[in-house]
C-alpha positions in Angstrom: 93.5 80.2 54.0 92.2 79.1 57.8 94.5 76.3 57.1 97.9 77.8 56.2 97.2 80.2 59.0 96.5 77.2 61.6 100.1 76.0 60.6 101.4 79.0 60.8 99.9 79.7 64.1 100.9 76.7 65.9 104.0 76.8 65.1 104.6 80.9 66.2 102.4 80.6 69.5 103.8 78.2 72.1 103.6 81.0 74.8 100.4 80.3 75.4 101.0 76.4 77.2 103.4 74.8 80.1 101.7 76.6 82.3 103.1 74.0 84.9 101.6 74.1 88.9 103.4 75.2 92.0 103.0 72.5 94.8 100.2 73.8 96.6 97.8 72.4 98.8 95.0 75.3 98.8 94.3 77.2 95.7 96.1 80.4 96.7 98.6 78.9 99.7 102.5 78.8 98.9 105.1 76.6 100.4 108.0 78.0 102.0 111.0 77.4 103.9 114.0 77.4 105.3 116.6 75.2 103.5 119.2 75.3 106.1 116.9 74.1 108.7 116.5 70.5 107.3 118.2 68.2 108.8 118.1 64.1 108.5 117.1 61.7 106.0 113.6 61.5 106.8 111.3 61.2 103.9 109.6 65.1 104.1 112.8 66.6 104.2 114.3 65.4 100.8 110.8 66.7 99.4 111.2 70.0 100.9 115.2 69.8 99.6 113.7 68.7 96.4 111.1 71.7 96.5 114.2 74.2 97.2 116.0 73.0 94.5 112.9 73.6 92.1 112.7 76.9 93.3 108.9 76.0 94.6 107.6 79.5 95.5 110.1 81.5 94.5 111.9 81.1 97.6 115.0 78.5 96.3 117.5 77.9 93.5 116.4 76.3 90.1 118.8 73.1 89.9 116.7 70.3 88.4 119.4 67.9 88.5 119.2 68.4 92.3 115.8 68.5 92.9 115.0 65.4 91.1 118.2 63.8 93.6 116.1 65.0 96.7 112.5 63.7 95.6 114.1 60.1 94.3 116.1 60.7 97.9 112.8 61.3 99.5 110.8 58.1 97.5 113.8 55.6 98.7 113.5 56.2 102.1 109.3 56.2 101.8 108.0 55.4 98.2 104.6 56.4 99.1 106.0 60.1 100.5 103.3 62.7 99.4 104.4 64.7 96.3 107.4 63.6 95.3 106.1 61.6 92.2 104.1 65.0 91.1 107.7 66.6 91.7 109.0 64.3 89.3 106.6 64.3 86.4 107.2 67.8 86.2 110.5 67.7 85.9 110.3 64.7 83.4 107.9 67.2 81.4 110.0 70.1 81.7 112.7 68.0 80.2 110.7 66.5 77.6 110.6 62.9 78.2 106.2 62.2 78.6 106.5 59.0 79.2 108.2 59.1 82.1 106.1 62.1 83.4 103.5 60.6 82.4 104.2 57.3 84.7 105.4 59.5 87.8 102.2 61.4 87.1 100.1 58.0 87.2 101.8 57.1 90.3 101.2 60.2 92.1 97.7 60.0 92.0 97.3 56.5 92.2 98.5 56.4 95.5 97.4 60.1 97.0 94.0 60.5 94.8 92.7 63.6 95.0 95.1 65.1 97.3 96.9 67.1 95.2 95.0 68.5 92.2 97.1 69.9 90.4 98.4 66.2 89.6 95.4 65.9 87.0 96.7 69.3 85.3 99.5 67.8 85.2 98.4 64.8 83.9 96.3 66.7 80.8 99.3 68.8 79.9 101.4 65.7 79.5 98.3 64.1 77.2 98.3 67.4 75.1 101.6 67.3 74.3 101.3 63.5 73.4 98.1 64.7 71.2 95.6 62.4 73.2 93.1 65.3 73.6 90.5 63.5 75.1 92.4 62.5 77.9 94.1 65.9 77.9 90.3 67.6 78.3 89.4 64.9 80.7 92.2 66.0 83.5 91.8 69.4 82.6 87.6 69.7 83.2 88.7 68.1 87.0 90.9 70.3 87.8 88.4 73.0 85.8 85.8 71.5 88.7 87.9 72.1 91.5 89.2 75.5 90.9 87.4 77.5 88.6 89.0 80.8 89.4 92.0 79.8 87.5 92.8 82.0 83.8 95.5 79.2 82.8 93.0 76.0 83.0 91.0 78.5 80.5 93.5 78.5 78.9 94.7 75.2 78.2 91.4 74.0 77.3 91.1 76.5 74.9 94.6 75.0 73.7 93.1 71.7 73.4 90.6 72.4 71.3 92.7 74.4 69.1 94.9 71.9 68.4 92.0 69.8 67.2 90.8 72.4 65.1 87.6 73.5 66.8 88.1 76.9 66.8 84.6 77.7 68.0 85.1 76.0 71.5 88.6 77.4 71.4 87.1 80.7 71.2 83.9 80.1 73.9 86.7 78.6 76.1 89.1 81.4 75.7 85.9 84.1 76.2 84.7 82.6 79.6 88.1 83.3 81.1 87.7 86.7 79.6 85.2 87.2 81.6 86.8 86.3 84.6 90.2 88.3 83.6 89.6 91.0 80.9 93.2 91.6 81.0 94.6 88.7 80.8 96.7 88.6 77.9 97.2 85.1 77.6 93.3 84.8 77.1 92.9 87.7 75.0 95.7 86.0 72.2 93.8 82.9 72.5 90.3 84.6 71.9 92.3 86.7 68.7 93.5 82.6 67.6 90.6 81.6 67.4 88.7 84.5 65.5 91.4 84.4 63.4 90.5 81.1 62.5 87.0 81.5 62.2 88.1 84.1 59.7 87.0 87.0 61.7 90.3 89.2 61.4 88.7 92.2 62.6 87.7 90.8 65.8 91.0 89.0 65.6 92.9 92.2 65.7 91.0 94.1 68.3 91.7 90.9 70.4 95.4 90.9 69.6 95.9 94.6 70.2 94.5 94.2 73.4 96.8 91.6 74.4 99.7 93.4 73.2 98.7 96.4 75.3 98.6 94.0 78.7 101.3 92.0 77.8 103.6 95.0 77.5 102.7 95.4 81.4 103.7 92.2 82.6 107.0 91.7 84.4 109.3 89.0 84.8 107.8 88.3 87.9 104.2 87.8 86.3 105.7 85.6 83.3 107.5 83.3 86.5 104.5 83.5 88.3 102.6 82.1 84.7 105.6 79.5 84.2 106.8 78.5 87.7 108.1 75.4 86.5 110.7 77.1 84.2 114.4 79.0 85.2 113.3 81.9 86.4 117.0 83.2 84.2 115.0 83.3 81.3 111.7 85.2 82.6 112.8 88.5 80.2 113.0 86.2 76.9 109.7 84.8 77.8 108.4 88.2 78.2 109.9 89.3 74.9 108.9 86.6 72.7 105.4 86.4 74.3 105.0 90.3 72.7 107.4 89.5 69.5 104.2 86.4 69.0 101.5 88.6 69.3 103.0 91.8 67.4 103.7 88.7 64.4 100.0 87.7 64.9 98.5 91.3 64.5 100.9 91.4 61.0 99.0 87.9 59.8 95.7 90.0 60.4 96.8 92.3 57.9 98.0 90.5 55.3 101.7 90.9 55.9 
């Protein structure tokens, strides 16, 4: 039974990941700017056109075709120009193709390090997708270390160890950023996912109601804010699939 559900369950739930990074150089900071103030070819520029173009806070258009211009713009004239190959990993993810994101991502912290963190969340999205969980865990745990005040790195561990079928970690995982965000309904599906397949469906379906309950709160704004590497055009049919997932998940816990 746990198994047919895992299928099942995989298949419906994919709200839960792709919770891709804003540029950000502080754990709470945002970049912004004016678009029509940059002028020349220097190097930072075409990263900050490339940044406006991928809508980077909220403050630009969402033109990926453009943005990946600017920050291959911005590597030509400096190939070691800070950011640009994390710009372009994301879009490579966001477009599907891992192996190139997966080499931009390498690149990006081979030559800046530590300097931008979100490059190893990055990095252990990529490897989850690709199904190289180890690797996947590895990136996420340092990012987990540098900014533990963060519900989607909960999250996406939890993911990981879902996928592999440890639903007990999933769950512990999933409960720690619980405590941390109570309302978080991303966390509170997770947590019902994992009960589920523990075969607790009682506990599964208190979980899921709850996260029903805050998920009918959030706004297209809050499902950008979770997804800010996605067209912000189709925030309201994220919103509505994330509840049309859970409300299908409550039916599984009773039988229908």
């Amino acid at each position: 039974m746990q198994i047919s559900l895992n299928k099942k369950l995989i298949f419906i739930f994919v709200i839960f990941v792709l919770v891709v990074l804003v540029l950000t150089r502080t754990k709470t900071g945002a970049v912004v700017f004016d678009m029509f103030s940059l002028r020349g070819n220097d190097a930072n520029v075409f990263v900050q056109k490339g940044n406006y173009y991928f809508n980077v806070g909220g403050s630009g258009k969402y033109d990926l075709d453009r943005a990946a211009e600017y920050f291959n713009k911005a590597l030509g004239v400096d190939p070691n120009v800070s950011d640009a190959w994390h710009q372009l990993a994301r879009i490579d993810f966001l477009r599907g193709d891992f192996d190139g994101a997966l080499e931009k991502i390498n690149t990006q912290i081979e030559l800046h390090g530590d300097s931008l963190m979100s490059s190893y969340y990055i990095r252990g999205l990529i490897y989850g997708y690709t199904k190289e969980y180890e690797k996947a865990e590895k990136n996420f745990l340092k990012f987990f270390e540098w900014d533990r005040n963060n519900w989607a790195v909960y999250n996406d561990l939890a993911w990981i160890y879902f996928q592999q079928g440890n639903y007990e970690k999933t769950r512990q995982t999933a409960e720690g950023g619980l405590a941390h965000f109570p309302n978080n309904p991303w966390l509170l599906n997770m947590t019902a996912l994992a009960h589920m397949n523990l075969g607790n469906n009682e506990k599964a379906k208190i979980y899921f109601q709850k996260a029903l309950f805050w998920a009918e709160t959030l706004t297209e704004s809050d499902w950008h804010r979770a997804y800010p590497g996605n067209d912000p055009n189709v925030a309201g049919q994220g919103v509505y699939e994330m509840k049309e997932a859970i409300r299908f998940n409550i039916n599984l816990t009773a039988g229908k």
